[in-house]
N, C-alpha and C positions, 0 to 999 in steps of 0.2 A: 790646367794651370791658372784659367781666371778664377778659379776657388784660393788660391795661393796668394796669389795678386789679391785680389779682396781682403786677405789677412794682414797682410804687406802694409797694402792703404789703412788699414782700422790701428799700427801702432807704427807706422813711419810720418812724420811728419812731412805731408808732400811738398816741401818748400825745397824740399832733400831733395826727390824725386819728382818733377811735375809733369813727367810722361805717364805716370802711374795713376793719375786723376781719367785719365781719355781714356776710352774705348782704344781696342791693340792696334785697331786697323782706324786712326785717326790721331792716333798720341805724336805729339812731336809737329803740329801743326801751327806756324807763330801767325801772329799778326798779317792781317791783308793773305791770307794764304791763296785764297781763290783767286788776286789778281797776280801772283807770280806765274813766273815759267814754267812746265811742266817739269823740267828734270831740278828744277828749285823746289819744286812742292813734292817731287819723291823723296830728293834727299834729306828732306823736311823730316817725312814718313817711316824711312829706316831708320833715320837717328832715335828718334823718339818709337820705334820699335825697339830698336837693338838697347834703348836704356833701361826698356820694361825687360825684358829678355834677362838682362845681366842682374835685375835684382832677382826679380822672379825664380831664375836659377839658382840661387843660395838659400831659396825656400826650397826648391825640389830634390837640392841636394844632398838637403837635410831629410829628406821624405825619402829618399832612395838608402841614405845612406841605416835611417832605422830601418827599412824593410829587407836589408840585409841582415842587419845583424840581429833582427829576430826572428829571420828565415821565414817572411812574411811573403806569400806572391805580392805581386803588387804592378796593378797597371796606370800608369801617370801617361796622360796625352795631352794635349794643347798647343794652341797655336805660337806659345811661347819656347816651345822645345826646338830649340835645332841642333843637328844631328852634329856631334861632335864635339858641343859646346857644356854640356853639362857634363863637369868632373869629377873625379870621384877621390 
């Protein structure tokens, strides 16, 4: 999915998105973050997860959704998949 996510960033403007700039496992990090709380700097972390997640998805959704209907296998993994969330 960070092959997805790199497509994303090359024609979304990240002022739309600026979870999508960081790395999956540091997106979503503001200002002073290393002197906040620890469960302030998680939920820093899932925010700015779960924002790359929801674009990210409507790229794979699209990738799932052709590799049905051209009866293509097709294996899609990454750290932005979570189980449930991408719909079809």
């Amino acid at each position: 999915t960070d092959s997805i996510r790199e497509i994303i960033r090359s024609i979304l403007n990240l002022e739309v998105n600026p979870a999508l700039k960081e790395s999956t496992y540091l997106a979503g990090q503001t200002k002073n973050y290393r002197t906040k709380d620890p469960e302030i700097r998680k939920t820093e972390i899932l925010r700015g997860y779960k924002m790359q997640c929801e674009t990210v998805n409507i790229g794979s959704r699209g990738i799932i959704q052709r590799a049905i209907k051209e009866n293509t296998p097709l294996i899609l993994e990454g750290a932005h998949i979570i189980p449930g969330k991408v719909k079809l």
